[in-house]
FIDORO-623981 format. One record per residue (C-alpha): residue in one letter; residue number from 1; x, y, z. Coordinates in steps of 0.25 Angstrom, whole numbers. Example, Ala and Ser with C-alpha at 12.3 -4.5 7.8 and 13.67 -1.06 7.14 Angstrom:
A,1,49,-18,31
S,2,55,-4,29
# end
This chain:
X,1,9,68,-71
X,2,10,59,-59
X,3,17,46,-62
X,4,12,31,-57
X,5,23,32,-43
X,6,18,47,-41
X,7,3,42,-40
X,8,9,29,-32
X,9,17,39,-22
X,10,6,50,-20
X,11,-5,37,-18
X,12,5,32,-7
X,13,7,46,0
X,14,-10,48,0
X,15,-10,34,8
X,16,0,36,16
X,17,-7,49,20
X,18,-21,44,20
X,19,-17,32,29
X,20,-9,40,40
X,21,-24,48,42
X,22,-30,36,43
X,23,-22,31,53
X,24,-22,43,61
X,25,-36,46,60
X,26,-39,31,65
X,27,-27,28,75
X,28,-25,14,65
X,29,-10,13,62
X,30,-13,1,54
X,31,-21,9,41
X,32,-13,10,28
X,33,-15,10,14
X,34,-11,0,6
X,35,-16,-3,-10
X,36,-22,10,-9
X,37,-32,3,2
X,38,-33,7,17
X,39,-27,-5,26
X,40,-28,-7,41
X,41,-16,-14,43
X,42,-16,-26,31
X,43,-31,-26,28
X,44,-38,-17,19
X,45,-49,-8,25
X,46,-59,-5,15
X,47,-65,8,9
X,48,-80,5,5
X,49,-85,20,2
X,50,-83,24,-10
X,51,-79,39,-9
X,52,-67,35,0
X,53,-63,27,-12
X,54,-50,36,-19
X,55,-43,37,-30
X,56,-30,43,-27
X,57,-25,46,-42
X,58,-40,56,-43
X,59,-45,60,-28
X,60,-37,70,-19
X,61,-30,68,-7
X,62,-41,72,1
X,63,-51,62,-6
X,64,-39,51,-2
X,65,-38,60,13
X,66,-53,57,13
X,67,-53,43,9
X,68,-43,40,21
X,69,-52,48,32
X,70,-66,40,28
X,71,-57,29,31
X,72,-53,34,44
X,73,-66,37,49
X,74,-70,24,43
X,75,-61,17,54
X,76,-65,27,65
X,77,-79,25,65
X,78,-86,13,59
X,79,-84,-1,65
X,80,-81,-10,53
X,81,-87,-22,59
X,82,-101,-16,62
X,83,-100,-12,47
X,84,-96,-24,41
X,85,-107,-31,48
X,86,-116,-22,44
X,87,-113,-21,31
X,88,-123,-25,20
X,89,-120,-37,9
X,90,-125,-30,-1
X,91,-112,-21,-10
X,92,-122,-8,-12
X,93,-127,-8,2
X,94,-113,-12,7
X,95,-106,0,-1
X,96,-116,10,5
X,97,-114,5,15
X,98,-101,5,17
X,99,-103,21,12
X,100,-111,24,20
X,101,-103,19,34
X,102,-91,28,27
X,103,-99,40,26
X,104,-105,38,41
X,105,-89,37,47
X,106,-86,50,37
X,107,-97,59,46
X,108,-88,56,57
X,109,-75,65,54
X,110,-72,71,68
X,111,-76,86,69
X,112,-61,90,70
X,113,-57,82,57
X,114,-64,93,46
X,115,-54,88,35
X,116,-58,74,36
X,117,-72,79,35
X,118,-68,86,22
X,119,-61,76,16
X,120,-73,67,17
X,121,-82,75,13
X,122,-71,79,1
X,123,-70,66,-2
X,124,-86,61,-5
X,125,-89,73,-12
X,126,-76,70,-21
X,127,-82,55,-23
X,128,-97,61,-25
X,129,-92,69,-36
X,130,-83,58,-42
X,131,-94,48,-42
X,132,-104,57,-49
X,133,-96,63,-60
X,134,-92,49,-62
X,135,-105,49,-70
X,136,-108,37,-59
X,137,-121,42,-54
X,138,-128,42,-68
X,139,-134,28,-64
X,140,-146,26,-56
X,141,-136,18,-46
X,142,-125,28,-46
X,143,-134,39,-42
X,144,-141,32,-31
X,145,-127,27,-26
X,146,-122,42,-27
X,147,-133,46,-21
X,148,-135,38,-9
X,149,-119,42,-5
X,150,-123,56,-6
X,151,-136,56,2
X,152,-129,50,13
X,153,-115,56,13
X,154,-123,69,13
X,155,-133,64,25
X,156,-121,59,33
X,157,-112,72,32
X,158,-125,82,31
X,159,-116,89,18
X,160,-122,91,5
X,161,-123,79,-5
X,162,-112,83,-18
X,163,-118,95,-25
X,164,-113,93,-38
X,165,-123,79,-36
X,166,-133,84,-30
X,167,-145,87,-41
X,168,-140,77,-46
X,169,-142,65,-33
X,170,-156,73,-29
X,171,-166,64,-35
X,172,-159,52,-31
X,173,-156,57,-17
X,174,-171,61,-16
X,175,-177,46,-19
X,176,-165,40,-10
X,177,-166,49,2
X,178,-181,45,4
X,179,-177,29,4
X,180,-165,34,14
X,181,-170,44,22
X,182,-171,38,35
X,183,-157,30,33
X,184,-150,43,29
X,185,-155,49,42
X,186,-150,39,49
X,187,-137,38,45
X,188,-134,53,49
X,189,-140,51,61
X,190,-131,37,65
X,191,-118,41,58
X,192,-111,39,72
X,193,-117,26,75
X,194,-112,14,65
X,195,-122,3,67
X,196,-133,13,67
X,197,-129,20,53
X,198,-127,7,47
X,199,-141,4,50
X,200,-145,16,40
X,201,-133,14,32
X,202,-136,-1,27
X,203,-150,5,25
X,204,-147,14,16
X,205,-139,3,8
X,206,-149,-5,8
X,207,-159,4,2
X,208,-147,11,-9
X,209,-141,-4,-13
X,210,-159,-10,-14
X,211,-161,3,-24
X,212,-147,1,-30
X,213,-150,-14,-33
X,214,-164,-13,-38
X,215,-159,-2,-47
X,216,-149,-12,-52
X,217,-158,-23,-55
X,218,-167,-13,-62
X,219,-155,-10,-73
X,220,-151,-26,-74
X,221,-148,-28,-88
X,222,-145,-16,-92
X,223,-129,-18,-95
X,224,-126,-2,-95
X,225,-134,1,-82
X,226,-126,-11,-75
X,227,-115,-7,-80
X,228,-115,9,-75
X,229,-119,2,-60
X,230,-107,-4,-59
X,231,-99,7,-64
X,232,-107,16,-52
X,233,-105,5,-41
X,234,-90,4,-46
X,235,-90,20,-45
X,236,-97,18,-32
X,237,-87,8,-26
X,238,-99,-2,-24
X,239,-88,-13,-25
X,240,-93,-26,-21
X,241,-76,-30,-19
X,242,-74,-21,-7
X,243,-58,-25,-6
X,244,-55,-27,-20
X,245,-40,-17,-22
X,246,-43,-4,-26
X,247,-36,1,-40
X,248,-22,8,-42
X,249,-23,20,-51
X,250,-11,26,-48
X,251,-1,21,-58
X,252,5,12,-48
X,253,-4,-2,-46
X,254,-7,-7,-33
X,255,-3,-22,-31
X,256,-15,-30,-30
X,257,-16,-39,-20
X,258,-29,-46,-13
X,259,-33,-57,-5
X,260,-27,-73,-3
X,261,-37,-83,1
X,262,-26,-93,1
X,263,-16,-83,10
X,264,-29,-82,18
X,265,-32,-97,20
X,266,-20,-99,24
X,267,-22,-88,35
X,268,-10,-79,29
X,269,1,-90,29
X,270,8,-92,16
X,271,11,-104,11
X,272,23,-108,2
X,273,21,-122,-5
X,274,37,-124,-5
X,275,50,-117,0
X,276,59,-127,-8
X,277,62,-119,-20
X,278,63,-105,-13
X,279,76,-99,-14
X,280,86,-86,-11
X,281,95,-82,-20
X,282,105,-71,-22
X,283,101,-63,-33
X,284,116,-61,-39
X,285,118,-77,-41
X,286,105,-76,-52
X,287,112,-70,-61
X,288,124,-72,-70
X,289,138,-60,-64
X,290,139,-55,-79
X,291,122,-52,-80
X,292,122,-48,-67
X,293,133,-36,-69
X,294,127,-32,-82
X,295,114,-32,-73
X,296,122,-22,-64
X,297,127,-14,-75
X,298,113,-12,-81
X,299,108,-9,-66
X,300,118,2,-65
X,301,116,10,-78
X,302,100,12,-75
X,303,103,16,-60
X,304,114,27,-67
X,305,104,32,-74
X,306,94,34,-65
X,307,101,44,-59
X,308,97,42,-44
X,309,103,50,-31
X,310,109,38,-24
X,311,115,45,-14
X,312,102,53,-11
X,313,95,42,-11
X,314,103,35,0
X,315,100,49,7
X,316,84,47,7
X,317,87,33,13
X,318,96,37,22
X,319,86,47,28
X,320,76,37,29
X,321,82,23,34
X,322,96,30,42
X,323,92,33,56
X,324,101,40,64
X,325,112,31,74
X,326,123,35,83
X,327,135,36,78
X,328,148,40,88
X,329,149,53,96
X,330,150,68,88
X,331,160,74,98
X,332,165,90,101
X,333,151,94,102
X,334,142,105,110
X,335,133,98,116
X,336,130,83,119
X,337,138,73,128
X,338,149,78,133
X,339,162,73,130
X,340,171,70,141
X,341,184,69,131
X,342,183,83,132
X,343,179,89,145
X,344,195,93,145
X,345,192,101,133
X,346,181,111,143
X,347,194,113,152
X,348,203,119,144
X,349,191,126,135
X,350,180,130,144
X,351,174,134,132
X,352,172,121,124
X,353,160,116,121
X,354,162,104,113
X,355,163,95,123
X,356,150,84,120
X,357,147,74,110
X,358,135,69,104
X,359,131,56,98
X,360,132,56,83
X,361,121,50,74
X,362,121,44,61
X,363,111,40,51
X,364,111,24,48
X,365,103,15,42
X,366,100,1,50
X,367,93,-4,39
X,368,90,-14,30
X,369,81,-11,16
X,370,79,-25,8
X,371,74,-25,-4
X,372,64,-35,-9
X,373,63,-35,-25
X,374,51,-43,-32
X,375,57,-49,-43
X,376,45,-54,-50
X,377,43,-55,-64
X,378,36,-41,-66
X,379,47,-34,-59
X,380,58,-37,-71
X,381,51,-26,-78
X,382,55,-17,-67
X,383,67,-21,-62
X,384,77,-11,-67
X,385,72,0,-59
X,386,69,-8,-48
X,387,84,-14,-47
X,388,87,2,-49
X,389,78,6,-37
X,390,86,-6,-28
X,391,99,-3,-31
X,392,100,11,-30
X,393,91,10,-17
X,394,100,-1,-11
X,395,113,7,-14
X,396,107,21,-9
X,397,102,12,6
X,398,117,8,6
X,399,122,21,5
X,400,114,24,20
X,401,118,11,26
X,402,105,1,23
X,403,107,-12,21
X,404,100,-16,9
X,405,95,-30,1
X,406,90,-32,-11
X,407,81,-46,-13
X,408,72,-51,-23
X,409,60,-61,-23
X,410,55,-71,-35
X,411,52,-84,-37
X,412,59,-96,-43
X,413,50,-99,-52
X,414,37,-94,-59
X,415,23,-100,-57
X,416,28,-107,-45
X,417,40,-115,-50
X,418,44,-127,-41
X,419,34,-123,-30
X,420,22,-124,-40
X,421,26,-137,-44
X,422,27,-144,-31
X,423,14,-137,-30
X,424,8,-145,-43
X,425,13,-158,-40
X,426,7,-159,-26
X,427,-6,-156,-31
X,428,-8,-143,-30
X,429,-11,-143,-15
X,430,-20,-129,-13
X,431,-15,-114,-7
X,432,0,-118,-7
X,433,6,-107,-6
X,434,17,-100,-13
X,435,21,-109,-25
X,436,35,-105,-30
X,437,50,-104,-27
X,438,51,-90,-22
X,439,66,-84,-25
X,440,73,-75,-15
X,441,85,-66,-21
X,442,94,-57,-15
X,443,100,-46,-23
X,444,108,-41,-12
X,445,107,-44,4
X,446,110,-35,15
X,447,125,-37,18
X,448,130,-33,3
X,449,131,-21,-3
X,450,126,-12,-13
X,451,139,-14,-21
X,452,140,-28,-19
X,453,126,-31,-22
X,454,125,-23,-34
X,455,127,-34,-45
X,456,117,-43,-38
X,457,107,-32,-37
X,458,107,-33,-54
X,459,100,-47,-54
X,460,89,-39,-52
X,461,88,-39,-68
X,462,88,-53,-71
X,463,76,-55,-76
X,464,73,-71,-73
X,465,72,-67,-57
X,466,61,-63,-57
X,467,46,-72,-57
X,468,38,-71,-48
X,469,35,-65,-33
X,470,32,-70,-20
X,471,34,-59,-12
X,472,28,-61,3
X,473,41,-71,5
X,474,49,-63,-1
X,475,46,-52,8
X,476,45,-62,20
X,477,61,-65,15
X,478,66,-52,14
X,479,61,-46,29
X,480,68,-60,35
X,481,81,-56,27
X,482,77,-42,33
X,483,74,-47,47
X,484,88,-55,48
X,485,97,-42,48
X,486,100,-32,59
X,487,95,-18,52
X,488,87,-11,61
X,489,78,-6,49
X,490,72,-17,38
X,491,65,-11,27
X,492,61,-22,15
X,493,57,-16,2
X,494,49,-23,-8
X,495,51,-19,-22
X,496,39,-27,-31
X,497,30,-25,-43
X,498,19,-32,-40
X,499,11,-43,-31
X,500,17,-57,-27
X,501,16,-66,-38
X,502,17,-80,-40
X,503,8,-88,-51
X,504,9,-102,-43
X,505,6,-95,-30
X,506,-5,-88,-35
X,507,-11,-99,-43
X,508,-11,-110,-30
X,509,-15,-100,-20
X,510,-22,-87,-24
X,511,-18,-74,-31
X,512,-15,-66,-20
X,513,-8,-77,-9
X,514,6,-70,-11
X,515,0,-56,-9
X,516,-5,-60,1
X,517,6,-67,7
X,518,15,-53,4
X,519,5,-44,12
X,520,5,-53,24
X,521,20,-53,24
X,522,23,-38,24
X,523,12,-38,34
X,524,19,-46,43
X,525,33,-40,40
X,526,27,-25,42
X,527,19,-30,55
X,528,35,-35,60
X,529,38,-22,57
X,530,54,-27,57
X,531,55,-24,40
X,532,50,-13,33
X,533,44,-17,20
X,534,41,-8,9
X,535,36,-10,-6
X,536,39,-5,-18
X,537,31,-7,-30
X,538,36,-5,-44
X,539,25,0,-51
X,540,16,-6,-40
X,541,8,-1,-27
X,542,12,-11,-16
X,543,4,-6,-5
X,544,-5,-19,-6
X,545,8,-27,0
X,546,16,-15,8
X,547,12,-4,16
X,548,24,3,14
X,549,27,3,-3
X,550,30,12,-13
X,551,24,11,-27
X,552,34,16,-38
X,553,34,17,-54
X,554,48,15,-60
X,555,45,15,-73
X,556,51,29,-74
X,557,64,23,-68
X,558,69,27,-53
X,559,70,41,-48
X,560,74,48,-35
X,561,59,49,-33
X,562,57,36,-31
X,563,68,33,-22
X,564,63,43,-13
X,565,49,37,-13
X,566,56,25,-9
X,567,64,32,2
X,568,52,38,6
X,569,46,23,7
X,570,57,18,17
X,571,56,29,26
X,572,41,28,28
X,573,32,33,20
X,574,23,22,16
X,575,8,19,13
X,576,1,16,28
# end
């Protein structure tokens, strides 16, 4: 039975294969997945049809595959401003709308693509049969719904309507196909000219969404009828929140993250009420000598008995972050640069061939991997394995030469602390920004050791650091750290459990002001491109914040497959 990571890990590889043929399908560098949603750079692109909607844990590749090539065609062939104002108010019409525009771009496969022609035509008979053994077309309106997707899929792509549903739909095609006869011919005849189709398209949506509300006002006050439409518009996807996150069913959650009015209105700058109170502080100094070596001694005997292969390990990073660099001469060679020390050796043996030397190359890493712990109340629960994970990561990165750091982010106080009431006294002037002490520790910088470090590594488990999380300056923080060293690579990993947080902040400015605060500071930093900044979510799918994560489940404790996940995630494989 596959376990949460697994389900988190095989997600991840479907995107990253689903995006790359987006990209190459459309030329668009810029399109990623992220949340389990289709991004053009930062921005969400939306998927309104409902048989591109998948759920990874249930449909096939190829229904995922196909999902990503509607897409594709979807970008290739219908100009979204002409659609958008075109598009009808109304949530029915627009649905159908929006249906309807998909299955137009889907009769567009090139005639040298047949794959992408049979995963499309895979994938609405997939969604067909779901949707009616769903029990969903029992309803007058799930019928009609049903229906009306499979007259015009079928008139679009001139193939058969499902034929498990095909007695079944008959009656109902038979009334609707003599309301749509003439819009049903014309949207085969103008599938290759936008503005025209639409002209049929909206026609069609109006006729569907008039029968679909005079039906409804027909059933008002009958609870149970009401009650089975809106299971069949949920079934559907007649969502009248078009951008609302979709769900995580894979064991791993996805951060939930949405939209800041105040970040907005403010046009994305972030505003900090006070710096006063702000302060960075050596981990090691918060925490008595005697607690902290029995914090050491306690860190060592759970790393013992996890039984990991350190050296091999430090292998799997070498591989991926040493790059070959020059390193002397390899003299008495065969072939290469001859030596002119020993040209007298060709006179007296005519026969010698080792007379050349070539340039000798070894493997070394000029970088620098930093990371950044979120040390936020709900991370005490798991911070053994996560101080496990660091210290074997950190001593295995020194073993190839990377200079490594360990810092950590909290605040000073809960609820907003000094900030807040500063905040309270002047009257609570409106949107004022982040309204706490924000708490800066470093566990161990660049220039120390492993093996000097080590003790100060264990204030990890001191309970009282950890409050809250601001995490957008924390980020913001550790790249300038980052930024003022030499090291040809920076990488910046973000270990976390959960979103930015801070009940003061929240409260004065709106729920989701330091999300979006964090999303607009990767953004910048990845568009610099001078730090590599990865996530890592313990227990939690951080896709919504990085590009590049991993989501893992450490409730099992650390194994060598998880280290190698996370090798893989230095070396590149990551959600696009």
């Amino acid at each position: 039975m596959a376990t949460a990571q697994q389900n988190a890990k095989r997600q991840q590889k479907v995107e990253e294969l689903c995006a790359a043929s987006l990209r190459a399908l459309t030329g668009d560098a810029s399109l990623h997945y992220r949340g389990r949603r289709l991004h053009r750079g930062s921005r969400p692109l939306p998927m309104h049809a409902p048989h591109l909607r998948i759920d990874p844990d249930h449909d096939d590749f190829a229904d995922c595959r196909a999902a990503a090539d509607g897409m594709a065609l979807r970008l290739l062939h219908s100009d979204a401003e002409l659609h958008r104002s075109l598009c009808p108010a109304d949530p029915i019409e627009r649905l159908l709308f929006e249906l309807l525009e998909q299955l137009r771009v889907e009769t567009l496969v090139p005639a040298d693509m047949p794959g992408m022609a049979a995963n499309l035509h895979h994938r609405f008979e997939n969604w067909s049969r779901a949707f009616y053994r769903s029990g969903l077309t029992e309803g007058r309106l799930g019928i009609l719904l049903y229906t009306v997707a499979q007259i015009c899929w079928s008139r679009l792509t001139t193939r058969p309507v499902l034929e498990e549903t095909e007695d079944y739909i008959e009656s109902t095609r038979f009334s609707l196909v003599s309301q749509l006869g003439s819009a049903l011919a014309g949207i085969r005849r103008n599938r290759h000219d936008q503005r025209r189709f639409a002209a049929h398209a909206l026609e069609i949506a109006r006729i569907v969404a008039e029968t679909i509300h005079a039906e409804t006002a027909a059933s008002a006050g009958d609870e149970g009828a009401e009650a089975k439409d809106e299971e069949i518009r949920r079934g559907f996807a007649l969502l009248l929140d078009f951008d609302r996150d979709e769900g995580d069913d894979n064991g791993i959650a996805a951060a939930v993250t949405g939209h800041s009015k105040a970040f907005e209105d403010a046009e994305q700058a972030y505003r900090v009420f006070t710096t006063r109170y702000d302060t960075e502080v050596q981990a090691g100094t918060l925490v008595r000598k005697a607690l902290l070596r029995e914090y050491r001694e306690r860190l060592d005997k759970r790393i013992a008995a996890q039984g990991i292969n350190l050296p091999r390990l430090a292998r799997l990073f070498a591989a991926i972050l040493a790059e070959p660099q020059r390193d002397g001469w390899l003299f008495g060679e065969e072939e290469g640069h001859i030596d002119g020390r020993r040209l007298s050796q060709l006179v007296s043996s005519p026969t010698e061939r080792r007379l050349f030397r070539q340039e000798q190359y070894k493997p070394a890493a000029d970088c620098l991997v930093s990371f950044l712990l979120d040390c936020s109340g709900s991370m005490k629960a798991h911070i053994e394995p996560v101080a496990m994970m660091v210290d074997l990561m950190i001593r295995a990165l020194e073993m190839v030469g990377v200079r490594t750091e360990l810092l950590g982010f909290t605040t000073g106080a809960w609820n907003g602390g000094r900030p807040h009431r500063e905040w309270l006294a002047r009257g609570r002037p409106p949107r004022p920004g982040r309204l706490n002490e924000v708490c800066h520790m470093v566990f161990k910088d660049a220039d120390r050791s492993w093996r000097r470090a080590r003790t100060d590594i264990a204030a990890l488990f001191k309970a009282d650091l950890f409050r809250e999380g601001i995490d957008g300056e924390a980020v913001d923080w550790a790249c300038n750290r980052m930024l003022a060293r030499g090291e040809a690579r920076r990488i910046l990993v973000v270990i976390s459990d959960g979103c930015p947080a801070d009940g003061a902040t929240g409260l004065a400015n709106d729920p989701f002001y330091l999300d979006n605060h964090l999303k607009d500071v990767v953004a910048r930093r990845e568009q610099q491109g001078a730090v590599e900044i990865l996530g890592l979510g313990v227990g939690l799918d951080l896709s919504p914040f990085y590009r590049r994560c991993l989501a893992t489940d450490m409730t099992r404790g650390l194994d060598n497959e998880l280290f190698f996940d996370i090798v893989q995630l230095f070396g590149g494989r990551h959600r696009r």
